[in-house]
MARZADREN-28553 format. One line per 4 residues: their letters; for each residue z, y, x of N, C-alpha, C, O. Coordinates in steps of 0.05 Angstrom, whole numbers. Example, Ala and Ser with C-alpha at 12.3 -4.5 7.8 and 13.67 -1.06 7.14 Angstrom:
2
AS) 156,-114,264,156,-90,246,156,-66,264,169,-66,285; 142,-45,257,143,-21,273,157,1,258,161,23,268;
END
This chain:
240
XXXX) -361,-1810,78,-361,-1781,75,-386,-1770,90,-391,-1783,110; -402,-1750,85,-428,-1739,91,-422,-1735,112,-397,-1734,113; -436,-1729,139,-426,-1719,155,-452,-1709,171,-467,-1727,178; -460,-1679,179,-481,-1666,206,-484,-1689,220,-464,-1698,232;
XXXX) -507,-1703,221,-520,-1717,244,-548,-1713,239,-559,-1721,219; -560,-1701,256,-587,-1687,256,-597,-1718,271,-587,-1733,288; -623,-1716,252,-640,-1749,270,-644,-1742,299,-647,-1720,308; -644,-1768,315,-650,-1771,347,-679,-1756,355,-700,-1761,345;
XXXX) -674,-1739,373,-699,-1729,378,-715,-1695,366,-737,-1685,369; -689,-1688,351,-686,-1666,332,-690,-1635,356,-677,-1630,377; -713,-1620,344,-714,-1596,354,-682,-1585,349,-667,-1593,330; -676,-1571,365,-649,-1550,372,-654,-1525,357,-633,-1515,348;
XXXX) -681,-1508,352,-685,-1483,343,-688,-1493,309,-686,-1476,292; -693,-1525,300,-694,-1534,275,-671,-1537,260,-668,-1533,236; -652,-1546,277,-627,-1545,269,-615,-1520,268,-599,-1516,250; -618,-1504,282,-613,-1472,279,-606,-1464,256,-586,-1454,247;
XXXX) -633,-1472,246,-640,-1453,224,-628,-1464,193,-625,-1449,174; -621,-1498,194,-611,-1507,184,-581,-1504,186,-575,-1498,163; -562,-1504,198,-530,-1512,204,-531,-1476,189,-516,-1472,170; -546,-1456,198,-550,-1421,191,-534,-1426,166,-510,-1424,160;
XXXX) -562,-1437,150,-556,-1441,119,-525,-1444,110,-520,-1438,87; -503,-1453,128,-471,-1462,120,-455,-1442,132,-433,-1435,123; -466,-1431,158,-443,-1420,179,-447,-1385,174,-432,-1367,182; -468,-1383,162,-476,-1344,166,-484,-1333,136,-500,-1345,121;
XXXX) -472,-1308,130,-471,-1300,109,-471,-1271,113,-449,-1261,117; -492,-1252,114,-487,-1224,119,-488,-1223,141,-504,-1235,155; -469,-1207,150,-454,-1206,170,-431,-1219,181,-418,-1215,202; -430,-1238,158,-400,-1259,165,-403,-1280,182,-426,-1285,190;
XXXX) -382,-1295,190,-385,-1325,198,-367,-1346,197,-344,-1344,205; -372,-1358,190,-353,-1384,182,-335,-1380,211,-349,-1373,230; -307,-1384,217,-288,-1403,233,-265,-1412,221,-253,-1407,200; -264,-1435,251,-238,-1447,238,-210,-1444,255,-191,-1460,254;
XXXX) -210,-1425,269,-189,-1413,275,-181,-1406,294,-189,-1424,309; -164,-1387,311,-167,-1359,322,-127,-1377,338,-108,-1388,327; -136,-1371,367,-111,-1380,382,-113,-1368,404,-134,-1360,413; -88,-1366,415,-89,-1355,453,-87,-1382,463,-73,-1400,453;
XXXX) -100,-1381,481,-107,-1406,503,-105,-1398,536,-111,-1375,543; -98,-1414,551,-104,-1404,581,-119,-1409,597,-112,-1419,618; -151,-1403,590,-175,-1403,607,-165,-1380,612,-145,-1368,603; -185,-1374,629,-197,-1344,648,-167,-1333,651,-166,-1308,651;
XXXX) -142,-1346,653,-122,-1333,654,-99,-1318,641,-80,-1304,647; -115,-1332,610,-101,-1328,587,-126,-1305,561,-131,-1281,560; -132,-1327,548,-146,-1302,527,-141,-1314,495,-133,-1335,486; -148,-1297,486,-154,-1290,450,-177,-1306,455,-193,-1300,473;
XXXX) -182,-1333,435,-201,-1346,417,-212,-1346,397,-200,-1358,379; -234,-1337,389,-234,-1348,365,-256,-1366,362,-278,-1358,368; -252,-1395,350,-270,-1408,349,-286,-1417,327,-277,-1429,307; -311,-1411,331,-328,-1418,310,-347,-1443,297,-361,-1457,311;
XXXX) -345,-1445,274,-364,-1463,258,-392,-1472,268,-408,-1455,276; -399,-1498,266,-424,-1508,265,-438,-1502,290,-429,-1485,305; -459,-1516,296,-477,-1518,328,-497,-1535,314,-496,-1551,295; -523,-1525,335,-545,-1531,338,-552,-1554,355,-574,-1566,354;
XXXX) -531,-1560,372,-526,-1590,380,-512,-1614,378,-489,-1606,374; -512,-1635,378,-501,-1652,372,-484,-1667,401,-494,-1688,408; -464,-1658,415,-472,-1675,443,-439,-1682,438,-418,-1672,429; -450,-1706,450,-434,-1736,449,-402,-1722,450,-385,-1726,433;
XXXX) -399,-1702,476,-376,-1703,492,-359,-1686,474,-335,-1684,480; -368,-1671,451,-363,-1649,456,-331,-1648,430,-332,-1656,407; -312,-1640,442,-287,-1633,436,-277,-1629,401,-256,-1634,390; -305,-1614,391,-301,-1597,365,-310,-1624,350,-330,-1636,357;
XXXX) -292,-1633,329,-298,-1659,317,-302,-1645,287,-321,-1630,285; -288,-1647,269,-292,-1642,239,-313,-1620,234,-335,-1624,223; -301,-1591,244,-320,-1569,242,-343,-1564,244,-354,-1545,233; -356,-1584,263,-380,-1594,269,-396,-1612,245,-416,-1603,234;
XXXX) -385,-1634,241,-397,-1650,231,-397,-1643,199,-411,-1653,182; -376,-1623,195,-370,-1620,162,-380,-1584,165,-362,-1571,156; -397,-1571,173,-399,-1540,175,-396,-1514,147,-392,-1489,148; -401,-1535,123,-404,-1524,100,-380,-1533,77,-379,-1533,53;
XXXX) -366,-1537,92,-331,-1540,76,-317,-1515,68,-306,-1497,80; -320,-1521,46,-301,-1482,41,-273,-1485,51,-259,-1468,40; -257,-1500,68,-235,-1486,79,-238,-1477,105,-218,-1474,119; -267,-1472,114,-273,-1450,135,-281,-1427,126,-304,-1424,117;
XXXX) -265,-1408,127,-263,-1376,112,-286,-1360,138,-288,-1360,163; -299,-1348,114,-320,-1321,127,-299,-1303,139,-278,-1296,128; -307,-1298,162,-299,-1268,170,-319,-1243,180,-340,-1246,192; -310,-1224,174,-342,-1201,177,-332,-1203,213,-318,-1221,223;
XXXX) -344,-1181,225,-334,-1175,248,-313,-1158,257,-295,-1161,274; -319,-1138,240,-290,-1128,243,-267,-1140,236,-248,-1124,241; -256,-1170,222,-239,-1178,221,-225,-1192,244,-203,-1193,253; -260,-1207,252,-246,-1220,275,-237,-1209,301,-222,-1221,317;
XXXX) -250,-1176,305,-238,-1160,327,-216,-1154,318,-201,-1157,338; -203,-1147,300,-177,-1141,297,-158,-1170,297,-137,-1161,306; -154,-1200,291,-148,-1218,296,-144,-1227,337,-128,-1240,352; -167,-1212,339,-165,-1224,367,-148,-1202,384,-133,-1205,403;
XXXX) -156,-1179,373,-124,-1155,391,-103,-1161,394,-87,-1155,413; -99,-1177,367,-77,-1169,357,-61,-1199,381,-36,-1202,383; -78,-1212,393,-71,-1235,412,-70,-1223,437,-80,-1202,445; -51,-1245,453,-43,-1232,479,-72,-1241,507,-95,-1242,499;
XXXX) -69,-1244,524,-100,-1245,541,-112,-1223,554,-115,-1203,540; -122,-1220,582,-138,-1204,580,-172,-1211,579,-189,-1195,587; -176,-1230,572,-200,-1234,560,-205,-1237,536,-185,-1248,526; -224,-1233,517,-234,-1252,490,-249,-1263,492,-268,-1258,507;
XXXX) -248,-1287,475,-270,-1302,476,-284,-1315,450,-266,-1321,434; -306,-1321,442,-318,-1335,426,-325,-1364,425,-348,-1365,433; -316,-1388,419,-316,-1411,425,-322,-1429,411,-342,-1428,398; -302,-1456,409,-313,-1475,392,-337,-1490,384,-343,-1512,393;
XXXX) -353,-1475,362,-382,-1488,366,-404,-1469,371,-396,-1455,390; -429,-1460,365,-450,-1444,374,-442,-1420,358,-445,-1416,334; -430,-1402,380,-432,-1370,365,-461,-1352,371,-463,-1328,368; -481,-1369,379,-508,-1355,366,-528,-1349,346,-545,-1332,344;
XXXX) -520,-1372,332,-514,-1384,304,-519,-1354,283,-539,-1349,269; -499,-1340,285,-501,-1315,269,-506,-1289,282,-485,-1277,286; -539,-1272,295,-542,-1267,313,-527,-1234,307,-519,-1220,326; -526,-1224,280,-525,-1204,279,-493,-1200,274,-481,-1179,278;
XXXX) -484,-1219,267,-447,-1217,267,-442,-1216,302,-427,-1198,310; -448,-1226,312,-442,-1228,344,-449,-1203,350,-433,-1190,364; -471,-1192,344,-472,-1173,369,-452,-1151,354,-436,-1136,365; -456,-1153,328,-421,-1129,327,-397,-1133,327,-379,-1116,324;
XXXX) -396,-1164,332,-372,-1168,339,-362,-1158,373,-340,-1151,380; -388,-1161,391,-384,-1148,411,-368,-1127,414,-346,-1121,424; -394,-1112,396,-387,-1079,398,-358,-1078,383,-343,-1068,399; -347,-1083,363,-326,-1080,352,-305,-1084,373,-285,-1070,376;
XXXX) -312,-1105,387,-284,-1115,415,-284,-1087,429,-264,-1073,433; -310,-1082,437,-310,-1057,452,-301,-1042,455,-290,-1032,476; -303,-1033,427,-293,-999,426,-254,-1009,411,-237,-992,410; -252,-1033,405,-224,-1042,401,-205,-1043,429,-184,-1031,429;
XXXX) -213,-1058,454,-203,-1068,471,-224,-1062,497,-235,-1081,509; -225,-1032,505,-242,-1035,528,-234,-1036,547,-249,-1031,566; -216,-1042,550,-202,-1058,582,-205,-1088,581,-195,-1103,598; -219,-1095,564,-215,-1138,556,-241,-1149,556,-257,-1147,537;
XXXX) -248,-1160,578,-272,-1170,582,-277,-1184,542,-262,-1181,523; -299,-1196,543,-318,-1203,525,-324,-1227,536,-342,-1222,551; -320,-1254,538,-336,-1278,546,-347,-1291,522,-334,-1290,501; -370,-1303,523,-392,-1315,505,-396,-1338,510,-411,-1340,529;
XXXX) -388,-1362,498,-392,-1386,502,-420,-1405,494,-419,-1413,471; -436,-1410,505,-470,-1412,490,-486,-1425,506,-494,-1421,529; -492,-1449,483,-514,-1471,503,-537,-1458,505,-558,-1468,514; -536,-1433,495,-565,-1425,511,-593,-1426,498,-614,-1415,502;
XXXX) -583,-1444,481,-614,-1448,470,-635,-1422,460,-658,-1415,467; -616,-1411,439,-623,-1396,428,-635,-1372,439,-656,-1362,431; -615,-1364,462,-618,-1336,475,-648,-1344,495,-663,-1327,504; -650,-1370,497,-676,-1380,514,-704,-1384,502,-727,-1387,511;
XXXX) -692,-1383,471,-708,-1388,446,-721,-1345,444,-741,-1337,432; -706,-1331,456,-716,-1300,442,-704,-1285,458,-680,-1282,458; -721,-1272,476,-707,-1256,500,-694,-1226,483,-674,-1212,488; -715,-1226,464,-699,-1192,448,-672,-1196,443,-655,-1178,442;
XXXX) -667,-1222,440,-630,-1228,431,-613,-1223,452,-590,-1216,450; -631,-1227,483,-616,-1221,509,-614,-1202,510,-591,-1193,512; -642,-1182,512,-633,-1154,510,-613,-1129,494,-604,-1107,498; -612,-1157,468,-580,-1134,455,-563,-1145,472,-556,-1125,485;
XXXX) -553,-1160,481,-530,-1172,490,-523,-1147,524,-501,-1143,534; -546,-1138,532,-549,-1128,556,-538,-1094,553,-534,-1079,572; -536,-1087,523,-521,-1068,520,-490,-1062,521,-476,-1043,517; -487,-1086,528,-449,-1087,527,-441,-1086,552,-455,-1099,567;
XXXX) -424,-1076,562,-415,-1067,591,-390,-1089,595,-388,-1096,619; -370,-1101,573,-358,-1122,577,-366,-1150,585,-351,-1166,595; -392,-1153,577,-401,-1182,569,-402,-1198,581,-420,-1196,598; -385,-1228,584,-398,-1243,606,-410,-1269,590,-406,-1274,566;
XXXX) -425,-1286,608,-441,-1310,577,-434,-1334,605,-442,-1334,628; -418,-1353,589,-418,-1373,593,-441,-1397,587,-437,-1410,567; -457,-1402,600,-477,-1425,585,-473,-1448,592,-469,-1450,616; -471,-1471,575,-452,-1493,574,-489,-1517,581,-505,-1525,564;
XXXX) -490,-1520,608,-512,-1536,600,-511,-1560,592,-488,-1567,598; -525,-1583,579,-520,-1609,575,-529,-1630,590,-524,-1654,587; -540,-1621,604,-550,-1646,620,-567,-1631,654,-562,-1609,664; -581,-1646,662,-586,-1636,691,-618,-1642,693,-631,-1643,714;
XXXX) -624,-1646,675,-664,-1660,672,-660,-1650,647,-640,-1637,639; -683,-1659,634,-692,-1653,609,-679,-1680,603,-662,-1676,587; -680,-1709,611,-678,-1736,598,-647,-1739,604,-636,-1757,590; -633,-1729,619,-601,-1733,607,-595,-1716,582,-585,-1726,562;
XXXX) -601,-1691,587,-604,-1662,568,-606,-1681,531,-589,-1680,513; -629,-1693,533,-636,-1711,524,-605,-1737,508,-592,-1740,488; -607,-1745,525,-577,-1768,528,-558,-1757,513,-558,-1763,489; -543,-1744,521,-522,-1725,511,-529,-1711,483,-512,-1711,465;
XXXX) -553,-1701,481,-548,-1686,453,-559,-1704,436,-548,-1702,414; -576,-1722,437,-591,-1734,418,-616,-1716,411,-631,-1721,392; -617,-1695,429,-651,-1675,419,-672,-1687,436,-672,-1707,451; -688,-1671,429,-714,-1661,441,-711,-1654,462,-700,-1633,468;
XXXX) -721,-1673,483,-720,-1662,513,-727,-1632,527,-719,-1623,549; -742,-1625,511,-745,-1590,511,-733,-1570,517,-737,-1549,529; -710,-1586,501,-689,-1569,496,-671,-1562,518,-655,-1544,513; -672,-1573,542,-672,-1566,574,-682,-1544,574,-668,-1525,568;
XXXX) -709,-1540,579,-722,-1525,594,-714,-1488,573,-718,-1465,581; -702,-1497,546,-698,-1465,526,-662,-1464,553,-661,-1444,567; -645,-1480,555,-621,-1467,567,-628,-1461,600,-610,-1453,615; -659,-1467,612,-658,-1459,637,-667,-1427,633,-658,-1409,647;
XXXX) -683,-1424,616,-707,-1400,604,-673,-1382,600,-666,-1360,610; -664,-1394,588,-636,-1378,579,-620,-1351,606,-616,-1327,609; -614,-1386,623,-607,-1369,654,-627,-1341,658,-621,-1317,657; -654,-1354,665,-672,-1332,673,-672,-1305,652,-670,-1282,660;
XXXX) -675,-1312,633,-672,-1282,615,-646,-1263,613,-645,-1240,605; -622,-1279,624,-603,-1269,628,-601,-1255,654,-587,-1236,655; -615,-1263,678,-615,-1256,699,-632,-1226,708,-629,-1210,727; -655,-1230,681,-674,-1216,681,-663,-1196,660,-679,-1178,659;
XXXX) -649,-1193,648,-643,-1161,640,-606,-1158,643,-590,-1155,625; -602,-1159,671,-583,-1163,681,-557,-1165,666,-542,-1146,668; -548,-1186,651,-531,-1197,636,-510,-1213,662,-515,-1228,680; -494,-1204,656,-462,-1225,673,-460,-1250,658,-457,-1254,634;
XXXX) -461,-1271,684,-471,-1299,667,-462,-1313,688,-464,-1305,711; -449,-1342,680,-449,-1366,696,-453,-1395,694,-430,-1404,693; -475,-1419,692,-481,-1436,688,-445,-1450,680,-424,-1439,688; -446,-1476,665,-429,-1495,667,-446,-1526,659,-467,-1528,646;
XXXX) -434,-1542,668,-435,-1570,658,-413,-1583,661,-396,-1578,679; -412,-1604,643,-394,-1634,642,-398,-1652,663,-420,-1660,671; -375,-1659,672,-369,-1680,688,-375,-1703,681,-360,-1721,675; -404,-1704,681,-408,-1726,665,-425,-1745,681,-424,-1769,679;
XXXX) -445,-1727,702,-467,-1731,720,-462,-1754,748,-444,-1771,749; -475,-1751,760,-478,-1777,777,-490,-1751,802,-511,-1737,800; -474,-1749,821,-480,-1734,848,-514,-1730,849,-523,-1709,839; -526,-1743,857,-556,-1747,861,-566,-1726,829,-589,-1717,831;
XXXX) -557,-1722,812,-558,-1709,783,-555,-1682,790,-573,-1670,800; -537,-1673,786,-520,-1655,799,-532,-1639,819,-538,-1616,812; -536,-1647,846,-553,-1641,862,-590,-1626,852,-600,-1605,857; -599,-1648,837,-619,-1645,831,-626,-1617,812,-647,-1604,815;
XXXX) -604,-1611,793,-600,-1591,782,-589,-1562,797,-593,-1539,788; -574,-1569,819,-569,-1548,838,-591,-1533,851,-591,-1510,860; -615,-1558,850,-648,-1545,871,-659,-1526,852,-671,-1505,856; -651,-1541,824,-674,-1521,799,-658,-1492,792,-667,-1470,785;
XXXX) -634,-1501,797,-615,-1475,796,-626,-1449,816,-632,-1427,806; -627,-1456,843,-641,-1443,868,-661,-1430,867,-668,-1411,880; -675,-1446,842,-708,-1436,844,-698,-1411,827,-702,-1389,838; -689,-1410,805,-683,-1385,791,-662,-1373,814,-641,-1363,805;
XXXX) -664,-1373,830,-638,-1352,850,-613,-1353,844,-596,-1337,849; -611,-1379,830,-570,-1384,818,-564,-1396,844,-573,-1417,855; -549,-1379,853,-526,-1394,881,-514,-1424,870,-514,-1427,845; -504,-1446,887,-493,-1468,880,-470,-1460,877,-458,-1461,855;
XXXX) -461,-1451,895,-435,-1443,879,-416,-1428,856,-391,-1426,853; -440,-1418,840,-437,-1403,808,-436,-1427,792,-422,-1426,771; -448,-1448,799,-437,-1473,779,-420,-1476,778,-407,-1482,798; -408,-1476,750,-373,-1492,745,-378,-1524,728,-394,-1531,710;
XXXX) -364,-1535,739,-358,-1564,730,-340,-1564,711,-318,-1558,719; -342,-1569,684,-327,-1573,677,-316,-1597,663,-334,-1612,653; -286,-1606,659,-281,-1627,661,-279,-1641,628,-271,-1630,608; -286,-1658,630,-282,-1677,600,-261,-1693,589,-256,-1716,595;
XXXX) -250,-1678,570,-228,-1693,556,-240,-1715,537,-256,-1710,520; -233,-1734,540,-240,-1763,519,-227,-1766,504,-226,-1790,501; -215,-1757,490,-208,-1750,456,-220,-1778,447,-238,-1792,456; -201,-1782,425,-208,-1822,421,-246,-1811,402,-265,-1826,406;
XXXX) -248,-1791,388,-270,-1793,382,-294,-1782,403,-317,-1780,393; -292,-1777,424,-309,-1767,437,-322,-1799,451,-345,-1807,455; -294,-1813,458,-303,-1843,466,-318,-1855,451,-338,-1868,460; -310,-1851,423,-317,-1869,404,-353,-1858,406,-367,-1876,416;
XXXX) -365,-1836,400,-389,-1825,398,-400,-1844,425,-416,-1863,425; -387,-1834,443,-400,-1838,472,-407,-1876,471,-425,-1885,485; -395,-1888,458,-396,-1914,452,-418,-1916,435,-438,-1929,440; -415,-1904,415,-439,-1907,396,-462,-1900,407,-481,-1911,396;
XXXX) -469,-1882,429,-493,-1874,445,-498,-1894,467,-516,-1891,484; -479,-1917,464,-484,-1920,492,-476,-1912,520,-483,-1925,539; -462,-1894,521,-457,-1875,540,-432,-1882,555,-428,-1874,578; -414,-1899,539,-386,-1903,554,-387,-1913,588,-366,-1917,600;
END
């Protein structure tokens, strides 16, 4: 069966523009489906179609690899703010795979949450690339008074960064650019990574963190479920 595997070494802003072609339509966007979950204390999900990365660990199996399957239904934005009210939480969130993907459905999906639920934070789940790829995309984002952005980094160098997604080592330095542009037109934001690193790693990424003025302690770790196919990838990389 066909399946999204972008070649080893693959620009992140190339794939963009490609996975686009399956997941964005108008104003719409492909997902594959909308749940309450208990992060941040309980929120409304909805998670979305297709990514610009490929990394080993990462949880979202079919939706990913299949992005252009018609039993992932378009939704405009106003559908998905009303799907996510209608869920219990006091947060929302956007998840799954890259919701930067469709730049102009997101930011009214924002606003739609907004003026739907303005007591309910807004969290943004996003490796960053993109928003590191085009600071104007930060600055819409900087109009929302809910907003907070989760950036999911992949690695802690450019050559784990590397490891993990199967890109272009580059593609580090677009989710550090990311932090800084977020910092710089004051966006509510907090680094993450996978438990995936080696202390001396970790560390090393905590110094470059510093240099942009990110406290060590705004890093969240987050933990890795090994799902038999996440093993299985991680095996096929080498990585086990």
């Amino acid at each position: 069966m066909r399946e999204w595997r972008p070649e080893p070494g693959y620009d992140p802003l190339e794939t963009a523009e490609e996975v686009r072609r399956w997941v964005c339509r108008d104003r719409a966007r492909r997902y594959y489906r909308f749940r309450e979950t208990r992060f941040y204390g309980g929120c409304a999900t909805a998670d979305a179609v297709g990514c610009n990365l490929d990394c080993a660990y990462c949880y979202v199996n079919y939706p990913r690899r299949h992005p252009w399957e018609r039993r992932w239904r378009f939704y405009s934005p106003e559908e998905v703010a009303r799907r996510l009210a209608r869920m219990r939480g006091e947060v929302v969130r956007v998840s799954g795979c890259e919701p930067t993907l469709c730049r102009g459905h997101l930011v009214r999906l924002i606003g739609a949450c907004e003026r739907a639920m303005p007591e309910r934070r807004f969290v943004l789940e996003t490796n960053g690339t993109l928003l590191g790829a085009d600071r104007s995309f930060v600055r819409e984002l900087a109009d929302f008074e809910n907003l907070h952005v989760r950036v999911c980094l992949k690695g802690c160098d450019p050559e784990s960064f590397a490891r993990i997604t199967n890109a272009d080592p580059g593609g580090f330095e677009l989710q550090l650019r990311c932090l800084r542009y977020l910092m710089g037109e004051g966006v509510s934001f907090h680094p993450a990574l996978p438990d995936l690193f080696e202390r001396e790693e970790v560390e090393r990424l905590v110094e470059r963190l510093g240099e942009l003025g990110i406290p060590p302690g705004a890093l969240e770790v987050e933990p890795v479920t090994f799902y038999e196919h996440v093993e299985r990838e991680m095996r096929r990389r080498g990585l086990a």
